[in-house]
N, C-alpha and C positions, 0 to 999 in steps of 0.2 A: 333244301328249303332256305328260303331268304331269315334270316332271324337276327339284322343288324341291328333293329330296337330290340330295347329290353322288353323282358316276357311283358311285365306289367303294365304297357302301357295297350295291350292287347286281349280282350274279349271276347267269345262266341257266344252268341242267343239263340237256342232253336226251340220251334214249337209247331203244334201240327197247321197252323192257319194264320196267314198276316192282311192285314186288311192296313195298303201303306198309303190314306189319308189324301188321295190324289180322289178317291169317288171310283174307283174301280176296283171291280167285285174281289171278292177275297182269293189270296192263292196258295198253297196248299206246301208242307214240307220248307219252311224258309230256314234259313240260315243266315243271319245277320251278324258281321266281322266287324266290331270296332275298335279301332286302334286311336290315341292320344284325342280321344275325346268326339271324335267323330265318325262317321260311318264310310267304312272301309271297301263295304262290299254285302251284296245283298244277293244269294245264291239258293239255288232250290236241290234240299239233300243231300248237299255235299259239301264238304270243307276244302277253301280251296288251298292250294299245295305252298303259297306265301307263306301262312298263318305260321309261326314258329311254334313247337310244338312243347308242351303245358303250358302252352295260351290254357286260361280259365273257360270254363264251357258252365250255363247254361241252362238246362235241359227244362223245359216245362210242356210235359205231357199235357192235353186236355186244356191247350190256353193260347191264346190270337194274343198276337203282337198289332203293336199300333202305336202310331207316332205319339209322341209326348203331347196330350192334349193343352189348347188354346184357349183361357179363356177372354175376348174380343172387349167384354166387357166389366167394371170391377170398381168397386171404390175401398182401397185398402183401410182408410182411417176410421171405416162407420162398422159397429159390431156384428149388424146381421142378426142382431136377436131382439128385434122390434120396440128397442129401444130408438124412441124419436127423433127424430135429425139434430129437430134446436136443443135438446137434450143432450147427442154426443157432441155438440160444438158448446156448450162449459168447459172441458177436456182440454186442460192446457196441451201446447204441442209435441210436448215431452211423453204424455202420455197417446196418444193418438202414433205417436212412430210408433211406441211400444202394441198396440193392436196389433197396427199393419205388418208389424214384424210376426205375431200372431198366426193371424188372417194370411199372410202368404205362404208360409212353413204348412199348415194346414193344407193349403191349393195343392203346395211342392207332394204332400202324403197323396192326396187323393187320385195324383198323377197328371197334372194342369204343371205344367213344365215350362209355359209363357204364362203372363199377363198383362192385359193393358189395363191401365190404370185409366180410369174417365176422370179423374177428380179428387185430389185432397188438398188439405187447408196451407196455403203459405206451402213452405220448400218440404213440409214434412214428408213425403215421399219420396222424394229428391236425397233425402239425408238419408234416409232408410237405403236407396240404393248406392249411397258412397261408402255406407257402413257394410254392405256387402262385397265392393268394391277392394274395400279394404282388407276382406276375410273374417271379417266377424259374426256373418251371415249367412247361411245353406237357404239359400230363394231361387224361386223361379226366376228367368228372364225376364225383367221390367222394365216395359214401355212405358214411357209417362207426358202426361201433360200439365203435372204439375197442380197450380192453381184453373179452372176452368174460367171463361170469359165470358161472364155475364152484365146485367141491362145494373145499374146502383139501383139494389131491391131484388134483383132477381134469382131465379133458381138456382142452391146455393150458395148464394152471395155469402155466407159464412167462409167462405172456401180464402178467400180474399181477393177476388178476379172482378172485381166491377170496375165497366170503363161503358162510354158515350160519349157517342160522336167520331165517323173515322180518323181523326186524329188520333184520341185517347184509345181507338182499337190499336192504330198502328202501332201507339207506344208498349202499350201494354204487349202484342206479340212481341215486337223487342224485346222486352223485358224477359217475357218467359223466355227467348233464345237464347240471354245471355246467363240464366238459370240453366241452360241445356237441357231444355224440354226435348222430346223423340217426335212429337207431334202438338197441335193447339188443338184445342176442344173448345167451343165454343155454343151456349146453350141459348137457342133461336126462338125458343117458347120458356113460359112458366114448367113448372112443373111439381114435386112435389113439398116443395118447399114451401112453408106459411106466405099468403097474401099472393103470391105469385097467381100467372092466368097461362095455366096450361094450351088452353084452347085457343089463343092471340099470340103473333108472332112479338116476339121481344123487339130484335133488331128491324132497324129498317134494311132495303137489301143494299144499299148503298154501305152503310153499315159493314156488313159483313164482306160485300167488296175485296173491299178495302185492308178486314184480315185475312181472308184468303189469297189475294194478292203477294200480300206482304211475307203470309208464312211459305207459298209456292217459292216466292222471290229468295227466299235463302233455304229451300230444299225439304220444306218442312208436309208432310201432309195434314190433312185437317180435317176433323174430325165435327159434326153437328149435330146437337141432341133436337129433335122436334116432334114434338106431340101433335101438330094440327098440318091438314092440307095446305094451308097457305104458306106457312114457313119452310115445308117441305121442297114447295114451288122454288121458291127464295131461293133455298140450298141449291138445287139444283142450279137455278138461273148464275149463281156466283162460281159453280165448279168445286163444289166443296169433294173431296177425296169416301169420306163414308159417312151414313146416315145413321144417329143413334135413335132405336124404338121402332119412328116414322109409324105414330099413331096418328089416328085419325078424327081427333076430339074434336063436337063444334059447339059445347056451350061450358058454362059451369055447371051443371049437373049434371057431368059426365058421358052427355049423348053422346055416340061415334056415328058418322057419317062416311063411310068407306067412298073412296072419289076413284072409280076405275082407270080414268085419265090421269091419275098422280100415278096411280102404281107403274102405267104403261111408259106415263115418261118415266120414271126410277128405273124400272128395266131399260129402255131405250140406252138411256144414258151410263148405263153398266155399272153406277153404282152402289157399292154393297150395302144393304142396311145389317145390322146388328139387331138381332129380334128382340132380344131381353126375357120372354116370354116366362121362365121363372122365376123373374121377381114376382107377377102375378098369382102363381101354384102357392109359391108359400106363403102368401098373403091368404091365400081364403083356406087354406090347409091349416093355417094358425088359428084365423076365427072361426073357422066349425070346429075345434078342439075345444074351444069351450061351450058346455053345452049345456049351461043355462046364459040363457041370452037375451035381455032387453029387448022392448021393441025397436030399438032406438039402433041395436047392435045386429039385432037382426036385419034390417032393412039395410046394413050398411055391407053386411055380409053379402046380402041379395045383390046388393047394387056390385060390390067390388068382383060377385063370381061374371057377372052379367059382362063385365068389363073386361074378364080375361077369355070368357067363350067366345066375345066378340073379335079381340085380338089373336086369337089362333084361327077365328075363322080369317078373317081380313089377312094374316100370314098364309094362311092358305091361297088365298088369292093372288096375293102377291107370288107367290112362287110361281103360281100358274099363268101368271102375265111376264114370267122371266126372273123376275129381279132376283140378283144375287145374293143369298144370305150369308151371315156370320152368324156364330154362333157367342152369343155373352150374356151373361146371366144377373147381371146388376147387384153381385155377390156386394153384402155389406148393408145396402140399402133395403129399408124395414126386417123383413122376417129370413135376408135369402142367404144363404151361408156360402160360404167359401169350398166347399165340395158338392157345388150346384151343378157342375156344367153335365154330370151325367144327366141329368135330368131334361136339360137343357135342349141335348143331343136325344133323349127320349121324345119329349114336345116338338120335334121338327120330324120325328117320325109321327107324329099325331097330326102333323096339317100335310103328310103322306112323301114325306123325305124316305128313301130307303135308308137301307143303313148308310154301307157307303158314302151316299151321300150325305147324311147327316153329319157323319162323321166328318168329313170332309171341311163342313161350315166349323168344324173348330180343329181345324187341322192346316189345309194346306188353303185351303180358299181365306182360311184369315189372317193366316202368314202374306198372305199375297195382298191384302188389305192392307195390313201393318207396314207394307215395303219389305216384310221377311219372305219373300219367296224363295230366295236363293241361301237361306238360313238352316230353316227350321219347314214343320210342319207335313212331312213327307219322307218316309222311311226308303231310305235314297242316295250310292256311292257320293259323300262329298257334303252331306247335308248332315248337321248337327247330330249327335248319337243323341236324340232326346226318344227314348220307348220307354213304353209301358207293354205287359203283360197282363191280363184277365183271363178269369178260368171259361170256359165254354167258348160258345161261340156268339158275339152280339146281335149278331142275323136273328137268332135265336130266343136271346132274352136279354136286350137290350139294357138291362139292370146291372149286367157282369162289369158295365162298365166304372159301377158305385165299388168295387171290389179288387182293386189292383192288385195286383203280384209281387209285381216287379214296376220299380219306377227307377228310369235311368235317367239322368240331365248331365246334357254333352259327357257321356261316358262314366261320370260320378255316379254309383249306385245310390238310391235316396232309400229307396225300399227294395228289400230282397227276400227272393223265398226260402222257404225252409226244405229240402236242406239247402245250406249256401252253397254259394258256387265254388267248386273245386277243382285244383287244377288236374288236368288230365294230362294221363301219360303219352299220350299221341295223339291223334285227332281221328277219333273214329264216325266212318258214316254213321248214320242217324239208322237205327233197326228197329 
């Protein structure tokens, strides 16, 4: 047997069922080899004759393997426990990296092994991952956009990204490139920010042109948040890369107007929106916990549930006219915490995602959104050792996925099971 690396940069995983995050059905008996941080080899019941022997093995009876989950969507510097946006922006930005640093270690537990970052204030996310960079930090993979680009006034605008007019957009995407932003974000509607208008587009499309251009033009993808059909339109008409929400608001009192012809072109043009759908859950999960409740509290409860059954159904739709989902859960923002995305990946089987497929929207289909398709997100000779392990089967009980095991990132164990892995004397089949 080959054994010119040393043992320890070499790993075995087996368990009775792998579900590897491409959307195709589960397969049975896997055996996953990773060596110096990536995946070596992915075989069914047998070990193959390379592996040098007391390689570490593994074993977890009663438990599916599955790529290191994605979450698509995230704002590291907001707490996620319904403390108020213009509340966590008092927060000097010493403390706000200290959250994000938090809030991500959290993710890395729950087994969210990327993250894209939609939006934090000035370079503070940016620092957090040079501080990882550095080795000071056990995080997720972080994608970022930094500061987001909004309308002076608009959603966010705490962040520090306001610019108007395509000049001050073009400047502005410079700027975040020489920050070394991963992608621009750009937010085309109000949204839940004080004074902002959800339901009206921000930019004009000339406008946003002008930063998709600009961020294409030096390799950048681009990223647009929009709550209403018409800014939706926009997005698309400019070539933006992915869709944040893509609700469907047409007043301020929160009426939704589902437009079949937005969703068809979103599908046509391939795409992907990012659902969000449990920022929603834990928003009305929070106010029906308190139960004595105003009229005042009540009716806002009524309104906000009315808002999320409308938006799973409308995601429903959308699926069924094509459009490509991602999976991301708006972790941070109001009530939604940083070990959401199981849930996430539950609500896309609620508007009748299979598993797999669910899975998938936060696995390979959002790696492939990201520009990570040839990275991450797919349990796969060549492709990042980023697994997780859960007990059961999520076909099953789609909850196993709140329950990890085993959480690996590129090779580094983050969470392991009891007993730990120990090295074996030789490499026996799987009995």
């Amino acid at each position: 047997m080959a054994a010119s690396a040393p043992v320890s940069t070499w790993r075995i995983v087996r368990a009775p069922r792998l579900i590897d995050g491409t959307g195709a059905p589960a397969t049975s008996d896997p055996v996953v080899v990773v060596r110096d941080g990536a995946i070596h080899g992915v075989h069914q019941g047998r070990v193959p004759g390379d592996v040098p022997a007391g390689t570490p093995v593994i074993d977890l009876p009663d438990h599916t393997l599955l790529p290191g989950l994605i979450d698509a969507h995230v704002h590291l510097v907001l707490p996620g426990d319904g403390t108020p946006f213009e509340s966590s922006m008092r927060e000097p930005d010493g403390v706000l990296v200290a959250i994000a640093f938090a809030n991500a270690q959290t993710a890395l537990a729950s087994g969210i092994t990327t993250l894209r970052d939609c939006g934090g204030r000035r370079d503070t996310t940016l620092h957090l991952r040079r501080a990882q960079h550095l080795g000071y930090a056990s995080l997720p993979r972080l994608h970022l956009c930094g500061r987001p680009i909004t309308i002076t006034g608009g959603h966010c605008w705490y962040f520090g990204g306001e610019a108007d007019g395509p000049d001050d957009l073009q400047r502005m995407v410079r700027a975040l490139l020489k920050d070394g932003v991963d992608y621009i974000k750009i937010m085309a509607t109000g949204g839940g920010t004080v004074g902002t208008m959800s339901w009206l587009p921000s930019f004009s499309e000339d406008e946003l042109r002008v930063a998709v251009h600009e961020a294409h033009r030096f390799g950048r993808r681009v990223g647009i948040h929009s709550l209403c059909a018409a800014a939706t339109r926009s997005v698309l008409a400019v070539g933006a890369d992915q869709i944040e929400h893509c609700n469907f608001l047409a007043d301020a009192a929160g009426l939704q107007e589902f437009d079949p012809q937005v969703a068809d072109e979103v599908a046509r043009a391939g795409t992907p929106v990012t659902t969000t759908l449990a920022v929603g859950h834990y928003v009305v999960a929070a106010l029906q916990a308190h139960e004595r409740r105003t009229a005042a509290e009540q009716a806002d409860l009524d309104r906000r549930r009315r808002t999320f059954e409308n938006n799973l159904e409308h995601f429903r739709r959308m699926r069924r006219a094509g459009v490509r989902l991602v999976a991301g859960t708006d972790a941070g923002w109001r009530f939604t915490p940083f070990t959401a995305i199981a849930t996430e990946v539950a609500l896309l089987r609620e508007i009748g995602a299979g598993t797999p497929e669910a899975i998938a929207a936060a696995a390979s289909v959002a790696a492939g959104a990201m520009g990570l398709a040839d990275v991450t997100g797919v349990v796969r000779e060549g492709f990042a050792a980023d697994l997780i392990a859960v007990p059961g089967d999520p076909a099953s009980d789609i909850t196993a996925l709140r329950h990890p095991t085993l959480v690996m990132q590129e090779g580094r164990i983050v969470r392991e099971p009891a007993p730990t892995a120990s090295p074996a004397p030789g490499l026996p089949a799987r009995v």
